[in-house]
Structures are given as structure tokens and as C-alpha cells.
C-alpha positions, 0 to 999 in steps of 0.5 A: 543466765550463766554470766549473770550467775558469775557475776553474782557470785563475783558481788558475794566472793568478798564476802567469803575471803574474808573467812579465807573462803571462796566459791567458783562457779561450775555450771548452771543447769537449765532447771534453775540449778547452780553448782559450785565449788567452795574452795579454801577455808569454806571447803572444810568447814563444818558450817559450810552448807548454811554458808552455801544455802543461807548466804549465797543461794539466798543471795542468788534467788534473790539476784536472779530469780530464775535460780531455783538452788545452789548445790556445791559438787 
């Protein structure tokens, strides 16, 4: 499941640069837990958890349904 999270994430990454934003993939849980790093303007940001759940965990859950959430660490 993990390179099918990366590869994910590389289809939603386009996404956040355009903000100055991005998002690297640090694990995959086998409970369906994903945890990533936002990086550059997403890290600051005060929008970023709805960034975090509404744009890319929706988008994960959607892609792959084994993915049960996506938490930032």
C-alpha cells in the first residue's frame, strides 16, 4: 500500500506547489494510518489541517480505500 499512497500524493502535490506547499510521505501504518510531512508554505499555515483532511485525506480515502486517515507529525 505504501507505493500506492506515493504515488498518490505524487497526483496531489501539484496541487499544493502552487501555494508554495508540499507534502512528503513519511509512513504508512498497517491500521490504514498515513503520516506525512507538509513542507514549505503548507507547514505555517494556519489552514493546513483542512488542507491536510479535506484536500489530501479525502483524496487518499477516495484513491485508495484501505487508507482510513492522514495525519501530519
Amino acid at each position: 500500500m505504501k507505493e500506492e499512497v506515493r504515488q498518490a500524493l505524487e497526483e496531489v502535490r501539484p496541487h499544493l506547489q502552487v501555494d508554495g506547499g508540499d507534502v512528503e510521505l513519511v509512513d504508512v501504518e498497517d491500521d490504514g494510518t498515513v503520516k506525512v510531512r507538509l513542507t514549505g508554505a503548507c507547514a505555517g499555515c494556519p489552514m493546513s489541517q483542512r488542507t491536510l483532511k479535506w484536500g489530501v485525506e479525502n483524496y487518499l480515502k477516495k484513491k485508495i480505500p484501505a487508507v482510513k486517515s492522514v495525519e501530519a507529525v
